[in-house]
Backbone as a ProteinNet text record, in pm:
[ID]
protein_1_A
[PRIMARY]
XXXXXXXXXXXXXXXXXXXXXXXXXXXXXXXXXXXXXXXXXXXXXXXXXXXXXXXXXXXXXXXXXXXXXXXXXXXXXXXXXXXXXXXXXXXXXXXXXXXXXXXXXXXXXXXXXXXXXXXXXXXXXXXXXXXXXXXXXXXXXXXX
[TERTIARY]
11504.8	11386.6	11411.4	11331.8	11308.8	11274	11297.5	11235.2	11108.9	11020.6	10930.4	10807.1	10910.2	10808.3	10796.9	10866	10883.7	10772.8	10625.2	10560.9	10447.1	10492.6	10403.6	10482	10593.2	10685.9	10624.7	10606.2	10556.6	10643.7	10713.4	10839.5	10941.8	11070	11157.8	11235.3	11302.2	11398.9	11478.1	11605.6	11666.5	11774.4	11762.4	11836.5	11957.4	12086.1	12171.4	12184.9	12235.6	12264.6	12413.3	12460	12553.1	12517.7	12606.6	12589.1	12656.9	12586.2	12625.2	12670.7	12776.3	12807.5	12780.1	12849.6	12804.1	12639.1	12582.8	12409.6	12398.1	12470.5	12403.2	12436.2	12450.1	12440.8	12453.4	12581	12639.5	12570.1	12545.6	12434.4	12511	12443.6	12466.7	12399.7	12340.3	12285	12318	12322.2	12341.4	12246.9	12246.5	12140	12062.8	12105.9	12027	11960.8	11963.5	11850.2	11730.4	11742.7	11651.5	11515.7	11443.9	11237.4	11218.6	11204.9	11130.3	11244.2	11203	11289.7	11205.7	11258.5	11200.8	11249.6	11180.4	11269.1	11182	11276.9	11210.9	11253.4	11176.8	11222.3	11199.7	11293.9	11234.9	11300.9	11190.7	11214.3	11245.3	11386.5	11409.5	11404.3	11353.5	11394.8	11555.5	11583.4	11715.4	11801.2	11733.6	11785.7	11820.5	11753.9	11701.6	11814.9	11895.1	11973	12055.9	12085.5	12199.4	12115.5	12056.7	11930.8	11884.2	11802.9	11765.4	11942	12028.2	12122.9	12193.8	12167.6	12200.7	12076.9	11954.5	11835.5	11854.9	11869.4	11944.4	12068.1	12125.2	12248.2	12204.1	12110.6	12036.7	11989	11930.9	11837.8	11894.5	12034.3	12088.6	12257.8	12249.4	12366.6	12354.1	12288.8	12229.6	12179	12148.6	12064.7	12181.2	12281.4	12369.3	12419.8	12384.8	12378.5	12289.5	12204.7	12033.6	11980.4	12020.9	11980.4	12063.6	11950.3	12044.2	12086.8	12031.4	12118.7	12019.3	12107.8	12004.2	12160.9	12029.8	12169.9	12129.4	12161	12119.6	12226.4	12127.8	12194.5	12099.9	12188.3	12139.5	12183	12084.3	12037.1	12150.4	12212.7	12297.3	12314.3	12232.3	12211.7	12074.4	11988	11881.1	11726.5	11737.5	11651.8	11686.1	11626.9	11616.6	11758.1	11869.1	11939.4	11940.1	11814.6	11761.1	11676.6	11722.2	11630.2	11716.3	11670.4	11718.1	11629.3	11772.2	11673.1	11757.3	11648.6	11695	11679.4	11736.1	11674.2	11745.7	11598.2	11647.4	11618	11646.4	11670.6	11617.5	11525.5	11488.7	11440.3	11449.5	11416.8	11232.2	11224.4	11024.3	10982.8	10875.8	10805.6	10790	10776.6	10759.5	10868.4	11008.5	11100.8	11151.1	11078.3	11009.6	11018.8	10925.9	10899.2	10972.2	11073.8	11184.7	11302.2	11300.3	11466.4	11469.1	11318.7	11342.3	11340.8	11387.5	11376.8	11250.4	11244.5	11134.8	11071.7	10997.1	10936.4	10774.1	10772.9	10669.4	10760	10834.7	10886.9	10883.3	10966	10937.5	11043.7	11057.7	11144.2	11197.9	11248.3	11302.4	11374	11271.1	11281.8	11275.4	11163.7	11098.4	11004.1	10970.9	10842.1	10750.5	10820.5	10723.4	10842.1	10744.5	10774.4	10730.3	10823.1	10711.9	10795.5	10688.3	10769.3	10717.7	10793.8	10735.9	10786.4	10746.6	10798.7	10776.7	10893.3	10863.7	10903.9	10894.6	10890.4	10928.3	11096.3	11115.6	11044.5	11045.1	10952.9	11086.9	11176	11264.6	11235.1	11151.5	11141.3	11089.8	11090.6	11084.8	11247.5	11370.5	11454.3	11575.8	11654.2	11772.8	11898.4	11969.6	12047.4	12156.5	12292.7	12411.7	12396.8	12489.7	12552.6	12572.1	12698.3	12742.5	12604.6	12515.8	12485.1	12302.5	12280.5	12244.6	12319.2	12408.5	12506	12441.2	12422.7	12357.1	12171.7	12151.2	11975.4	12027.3	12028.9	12041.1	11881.3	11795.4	11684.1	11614.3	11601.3	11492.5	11537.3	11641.4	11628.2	11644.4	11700.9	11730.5	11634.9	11494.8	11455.9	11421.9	11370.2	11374.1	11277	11277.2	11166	11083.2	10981.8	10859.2	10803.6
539.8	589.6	734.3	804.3	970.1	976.4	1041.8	1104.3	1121.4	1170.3	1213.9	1075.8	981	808	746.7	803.1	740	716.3	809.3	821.7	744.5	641.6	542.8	416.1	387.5	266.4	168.4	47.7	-17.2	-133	-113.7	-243	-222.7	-288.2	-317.9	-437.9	-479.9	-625.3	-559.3	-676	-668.9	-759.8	-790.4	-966	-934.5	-960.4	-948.9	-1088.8	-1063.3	-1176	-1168.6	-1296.8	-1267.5	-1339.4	-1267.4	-1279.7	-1443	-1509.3	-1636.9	-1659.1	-1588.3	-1568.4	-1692.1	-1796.8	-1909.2	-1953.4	-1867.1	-1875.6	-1753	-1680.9	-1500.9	-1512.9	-1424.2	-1352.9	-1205.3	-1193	-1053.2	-957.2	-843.9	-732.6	-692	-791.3	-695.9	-596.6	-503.9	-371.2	-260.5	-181.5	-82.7	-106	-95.2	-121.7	-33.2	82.4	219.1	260.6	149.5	137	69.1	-27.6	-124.8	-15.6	-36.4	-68.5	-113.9	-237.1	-329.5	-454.3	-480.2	-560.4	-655.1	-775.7	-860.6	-894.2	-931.7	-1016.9	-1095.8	-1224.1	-1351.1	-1382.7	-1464.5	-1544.6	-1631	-1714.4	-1839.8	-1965.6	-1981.4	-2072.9	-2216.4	-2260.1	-2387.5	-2477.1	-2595.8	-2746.8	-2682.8	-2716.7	-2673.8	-2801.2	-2926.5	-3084.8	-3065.9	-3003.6	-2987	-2900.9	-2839.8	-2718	-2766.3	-2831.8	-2860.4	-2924.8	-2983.1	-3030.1	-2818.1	-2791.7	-2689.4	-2605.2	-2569.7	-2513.9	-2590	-2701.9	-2816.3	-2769.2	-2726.3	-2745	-2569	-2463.3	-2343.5	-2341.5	-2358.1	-2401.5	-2428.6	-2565.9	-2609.9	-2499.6	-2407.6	-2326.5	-2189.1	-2142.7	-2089.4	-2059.3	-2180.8	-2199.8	-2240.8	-2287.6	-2254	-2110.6	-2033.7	-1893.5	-1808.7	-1803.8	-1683.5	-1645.7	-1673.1	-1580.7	-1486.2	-1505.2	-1445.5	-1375.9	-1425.4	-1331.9	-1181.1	-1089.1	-942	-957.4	-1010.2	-963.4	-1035.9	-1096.2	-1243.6	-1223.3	-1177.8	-1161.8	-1274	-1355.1	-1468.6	-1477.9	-1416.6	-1438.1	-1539.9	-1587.8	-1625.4	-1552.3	-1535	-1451.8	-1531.9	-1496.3	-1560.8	-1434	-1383.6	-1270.2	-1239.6	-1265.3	-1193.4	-1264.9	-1367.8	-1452.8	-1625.2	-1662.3	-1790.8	-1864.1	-1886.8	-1911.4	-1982.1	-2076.6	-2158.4	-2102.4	-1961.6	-1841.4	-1803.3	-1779.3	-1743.7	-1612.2	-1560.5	-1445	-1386.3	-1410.9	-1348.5	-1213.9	-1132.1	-1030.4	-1010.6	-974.4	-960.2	-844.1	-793.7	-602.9	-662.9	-588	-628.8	-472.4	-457.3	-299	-321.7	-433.1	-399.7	-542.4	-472.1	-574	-706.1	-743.2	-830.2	-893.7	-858.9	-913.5	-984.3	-1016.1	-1126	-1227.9	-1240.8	-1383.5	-1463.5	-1371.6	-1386.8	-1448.9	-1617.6	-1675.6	-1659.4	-1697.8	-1661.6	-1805.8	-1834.3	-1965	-2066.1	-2173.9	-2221.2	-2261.5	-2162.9	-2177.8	-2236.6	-2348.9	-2393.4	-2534.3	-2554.7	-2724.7	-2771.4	-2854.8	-2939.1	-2827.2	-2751.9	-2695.9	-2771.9	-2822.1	-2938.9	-2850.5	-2949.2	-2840.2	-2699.8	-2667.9	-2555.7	-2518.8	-2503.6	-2424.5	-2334.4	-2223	-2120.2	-2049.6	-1966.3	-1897.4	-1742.7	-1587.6	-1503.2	-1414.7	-1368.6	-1296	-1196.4	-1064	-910.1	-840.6	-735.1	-689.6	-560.3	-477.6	-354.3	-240	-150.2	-15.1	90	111.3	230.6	334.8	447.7	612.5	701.8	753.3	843.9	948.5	971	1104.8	1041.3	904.7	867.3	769.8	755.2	661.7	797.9	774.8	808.6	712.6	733.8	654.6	733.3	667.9	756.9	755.7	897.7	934.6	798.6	731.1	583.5	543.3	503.1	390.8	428.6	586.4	647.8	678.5	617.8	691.3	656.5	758.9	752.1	739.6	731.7	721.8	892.3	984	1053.6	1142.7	1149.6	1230.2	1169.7	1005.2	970.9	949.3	919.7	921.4	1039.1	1152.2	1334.6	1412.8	1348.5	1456.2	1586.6	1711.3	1837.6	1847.5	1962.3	1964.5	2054.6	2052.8	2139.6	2252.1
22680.2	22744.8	22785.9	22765.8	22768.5	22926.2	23035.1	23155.5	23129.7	23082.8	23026	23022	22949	22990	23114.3	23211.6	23332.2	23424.8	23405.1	23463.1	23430.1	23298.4	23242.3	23238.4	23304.8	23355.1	23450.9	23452.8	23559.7	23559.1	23464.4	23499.6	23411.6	23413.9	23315.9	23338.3	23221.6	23261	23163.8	23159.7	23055.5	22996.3	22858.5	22841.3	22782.6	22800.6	22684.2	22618.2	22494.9	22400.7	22340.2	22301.4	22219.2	22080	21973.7	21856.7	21821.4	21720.8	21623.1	21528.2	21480.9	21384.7	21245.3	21326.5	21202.8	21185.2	21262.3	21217.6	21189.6	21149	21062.6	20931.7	20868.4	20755.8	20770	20712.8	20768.4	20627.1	20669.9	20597.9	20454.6	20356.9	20196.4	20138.8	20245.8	20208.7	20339.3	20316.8	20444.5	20491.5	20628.3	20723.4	20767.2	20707	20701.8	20596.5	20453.3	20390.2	20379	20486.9	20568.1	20605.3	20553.2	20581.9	20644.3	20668.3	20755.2	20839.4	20962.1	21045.6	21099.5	21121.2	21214	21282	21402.6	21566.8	21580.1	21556.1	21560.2	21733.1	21822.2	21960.1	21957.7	22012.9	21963.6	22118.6	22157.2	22318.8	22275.8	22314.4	22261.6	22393.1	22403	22481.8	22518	22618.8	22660.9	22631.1	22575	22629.4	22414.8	22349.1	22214.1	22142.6	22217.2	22160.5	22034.5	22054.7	21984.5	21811.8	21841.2	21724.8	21663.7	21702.3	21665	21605.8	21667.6	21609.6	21484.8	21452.3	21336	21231.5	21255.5	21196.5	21123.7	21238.2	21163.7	21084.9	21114.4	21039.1	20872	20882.9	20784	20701	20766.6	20678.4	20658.8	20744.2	20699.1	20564.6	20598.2	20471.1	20326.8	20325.6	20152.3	20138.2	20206.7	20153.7	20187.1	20222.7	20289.4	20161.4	20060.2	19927.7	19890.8	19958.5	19913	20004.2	20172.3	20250.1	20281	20256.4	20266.1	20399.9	20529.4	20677.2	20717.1	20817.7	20936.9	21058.5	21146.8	21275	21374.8	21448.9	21511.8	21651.8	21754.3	21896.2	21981	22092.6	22199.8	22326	22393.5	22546.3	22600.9	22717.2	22738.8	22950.9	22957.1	23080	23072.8	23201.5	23224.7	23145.6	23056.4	23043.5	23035.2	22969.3	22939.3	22804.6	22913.6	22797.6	22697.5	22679.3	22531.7	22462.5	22465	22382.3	22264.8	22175.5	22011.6	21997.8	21971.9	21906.5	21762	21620.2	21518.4	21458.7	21384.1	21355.6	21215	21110.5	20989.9	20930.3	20860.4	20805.8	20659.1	20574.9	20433.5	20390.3	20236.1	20211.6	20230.9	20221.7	20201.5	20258.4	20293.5	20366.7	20337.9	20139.5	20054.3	20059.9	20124.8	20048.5	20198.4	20246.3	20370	20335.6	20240.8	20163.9	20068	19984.3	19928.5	20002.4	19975.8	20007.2	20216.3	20293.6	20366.1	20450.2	20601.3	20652.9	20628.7	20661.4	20640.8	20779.6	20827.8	20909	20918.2	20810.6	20813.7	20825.6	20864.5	20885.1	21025.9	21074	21197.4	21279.5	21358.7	21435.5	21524.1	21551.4	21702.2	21795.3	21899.4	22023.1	22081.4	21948.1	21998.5	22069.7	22192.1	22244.9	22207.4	22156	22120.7	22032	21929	21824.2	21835.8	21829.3	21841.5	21726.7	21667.1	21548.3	21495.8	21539.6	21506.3	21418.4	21353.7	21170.2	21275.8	21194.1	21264	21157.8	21116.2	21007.7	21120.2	21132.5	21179.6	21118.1	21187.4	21150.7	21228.4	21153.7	21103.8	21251.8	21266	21331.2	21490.3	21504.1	21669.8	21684.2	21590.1	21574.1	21611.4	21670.5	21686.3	21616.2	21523	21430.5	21463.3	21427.2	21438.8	21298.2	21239.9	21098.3	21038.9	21063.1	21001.1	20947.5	21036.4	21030.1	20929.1	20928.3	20816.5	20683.2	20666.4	20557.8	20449.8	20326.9	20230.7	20191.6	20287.1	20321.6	20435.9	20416	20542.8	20499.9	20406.6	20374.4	20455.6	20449.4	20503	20650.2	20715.8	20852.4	20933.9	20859.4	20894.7	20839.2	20850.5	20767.7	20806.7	20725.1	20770.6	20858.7	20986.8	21080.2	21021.3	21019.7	20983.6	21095.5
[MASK]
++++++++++++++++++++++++++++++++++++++++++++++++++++++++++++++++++++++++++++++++++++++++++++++++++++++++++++++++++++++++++++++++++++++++++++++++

């Protein structure tokens, strides 16, 4: 947050998570050639956890060939610790639909589902070097 936004602030929180490794899919593309992202949340039955992490599991281990990057934490500070939160990196929007969970099945012990696609824009994103490496036109680009 810029000083500059402060004067349009009327609240903040803030959750940390830790990472799942045996529910991710570690990134087979640079992540700085990533288009489009999603953050999935996902409010589980707290009594349910263990069902729902059997049910991911499910839907992530047959595809961890196919999925380019599926990062999968749980909140674990500052919200609801039967909160999931995924986030997946794809070059295009389409490739969403390609080899992706099946979120049209029975979820167990889910409450609620919320799921946002987002298209960084280069010129409001602060990236380190690394993590631009090889895409550096489109996330450095020239100022006009």
């Amino acid at each position: 947050m810029r000083i500059e936004d402060s004067a349009y602030l009327t609240a903040s929180s803030q959750e940390y998570a830790e990472l799942l490794p045996d529910l991710s899919v570690p990134a087979k593309l640079p992540l700085g050639a990533a288009r489009r992202f999603s953050v999935t949340r996902i409010d589980v039955d707290p009594s349910q956890q263990r069902e729902f992490r059997e049910w991911l599991r499910g839907q992530v281990a047959p595809r961890t060939a196919v999925l380019p990057h599926l990062g999968t934490y749980r909140v674990i500070v500052g919200g609801s610790v039967s909160t999931f939160i995924l986030i997946e990196a794809r070059a295009s929007l389409a490739a969403f639909d390609r080899n992706r969970l099946d979120w049209d099945s029975v979820l167990p012990g889910v409450k609620s589902v919320t799921r946002n696609f987002f298209e960084p824009e280069p010129t409001m994103s602060r990236v380190t070097p690394e993590f631009a490496k090889g895409n550096e036109k489109f996330w450095f680009p020239p100022e006009h």
